[in-house]
N, C-alpha and C positions, 0 to 999 in steps of 0.2 A: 545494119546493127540490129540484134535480137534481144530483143526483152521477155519476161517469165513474170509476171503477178498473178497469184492467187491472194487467197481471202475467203471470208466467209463471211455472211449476211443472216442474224437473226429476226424475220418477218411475223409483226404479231399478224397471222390471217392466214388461215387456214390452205393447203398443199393446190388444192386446186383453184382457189380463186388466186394465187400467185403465179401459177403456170396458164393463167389465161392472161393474166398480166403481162409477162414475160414474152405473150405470139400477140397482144394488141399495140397496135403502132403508135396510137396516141398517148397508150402509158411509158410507151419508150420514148416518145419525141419530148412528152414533158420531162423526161427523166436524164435523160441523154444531153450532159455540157454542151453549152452551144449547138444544138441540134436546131435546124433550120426546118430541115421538111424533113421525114417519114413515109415514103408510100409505099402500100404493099404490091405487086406485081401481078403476087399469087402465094396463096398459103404461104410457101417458103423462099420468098425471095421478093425484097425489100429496094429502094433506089431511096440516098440517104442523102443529104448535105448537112455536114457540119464544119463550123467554124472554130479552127483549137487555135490558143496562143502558146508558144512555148518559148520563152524569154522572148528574145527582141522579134521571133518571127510568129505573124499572125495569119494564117491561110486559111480557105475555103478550102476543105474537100468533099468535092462527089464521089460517091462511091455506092458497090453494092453489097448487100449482106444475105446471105444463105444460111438460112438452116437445117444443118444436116444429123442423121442420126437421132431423129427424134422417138422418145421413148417416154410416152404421154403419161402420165403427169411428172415424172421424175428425173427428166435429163435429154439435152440436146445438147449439138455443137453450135454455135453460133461463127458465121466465117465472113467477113468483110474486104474488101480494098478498096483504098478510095486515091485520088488523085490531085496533088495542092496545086498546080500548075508548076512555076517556078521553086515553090518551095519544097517539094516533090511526092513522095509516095507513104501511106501506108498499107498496114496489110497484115493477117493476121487471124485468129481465131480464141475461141473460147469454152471449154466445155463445163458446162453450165449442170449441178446437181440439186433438187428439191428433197430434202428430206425431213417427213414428220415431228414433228417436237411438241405431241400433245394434239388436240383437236383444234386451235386457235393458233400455229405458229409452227411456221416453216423453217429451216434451216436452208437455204442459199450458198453453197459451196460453189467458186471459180477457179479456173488455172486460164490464164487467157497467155497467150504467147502473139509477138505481136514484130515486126521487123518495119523499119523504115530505112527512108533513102533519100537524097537529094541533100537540099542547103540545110533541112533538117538534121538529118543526121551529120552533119559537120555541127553541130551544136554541143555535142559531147555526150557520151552515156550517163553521167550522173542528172544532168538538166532534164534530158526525155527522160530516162528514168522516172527521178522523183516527177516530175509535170504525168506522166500514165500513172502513175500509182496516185496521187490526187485525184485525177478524173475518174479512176475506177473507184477509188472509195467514194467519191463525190455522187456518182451513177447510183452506185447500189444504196445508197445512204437513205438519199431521194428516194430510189427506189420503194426501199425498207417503207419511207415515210407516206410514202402515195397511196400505197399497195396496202400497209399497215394498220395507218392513221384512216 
């Protein structure tokens, strides 16, 4: 099953202290729902657990994340799969835009595309659906608020 959210994220704090925010793991792990651990590998490539509920079913997934196409300070892709065991798979990416809005404030543009499998996806597209579209605006909100505040 394939999902499509974008969005946009307006960040009081200027382009580049957002795009270093954006490659530091500890502002993603506080940022990131349920996000259990964060570590980076190597510059571009992350080993992640987090923990998502989506109605009745609650999974751990491990998983990796790559960033690819990066174009400093103003856009990369962000690319992930992780693994629930029983409740099965996701998987997916993000291409991720910073752009200027003044010397104090960033504009954060998303299109993230994302497929899952397993007992999960026997869940229905409107339930994953709306449950990804809360965690993305939940993510970047936080985000905003971390990065911002």
């Amino acid at each position: 099953m394939a999902l499509v959210i974008e969005g946009e994220e307006r960040i009081a704090a200027p382009l580049q202290k957002v795009w270093e925010a954006l490659n530091d793991p500890e502002v993603l792990k506080a940022t990131i729902p349920g996000c259990q651990s964060l570590d980076m590998k190597s510059p571009t490539e992350m080993a992640a657990t987090v923990v998502v509920k989506i109605g009745p079913i609650k999974a751990t997934f491990n998983g990796e994340v790559t960033l690819k196409n990066l174009k400093p300070p103003h856009s990369y892709t962000i690319q992930g799969e992780g693994k629930g065991g029983i409740a099965g798979f996701a998987k997916g990416g993000a291409d991720v835009t910073l752009t200027s809005d003044g010397p104090d404030a960033t504009v954060l543009k998303y299109a993230a595309k994302a497929d899952v499998g397993g007992k999960i996806a026997q869940l229905g597209s409107r339930l994953i659906e709306s449950t990804s579209k809360k965690l993305a605006g939940q993510f970047f909100s936080s985000f905003g608020e971390k990065v911002g505040g």
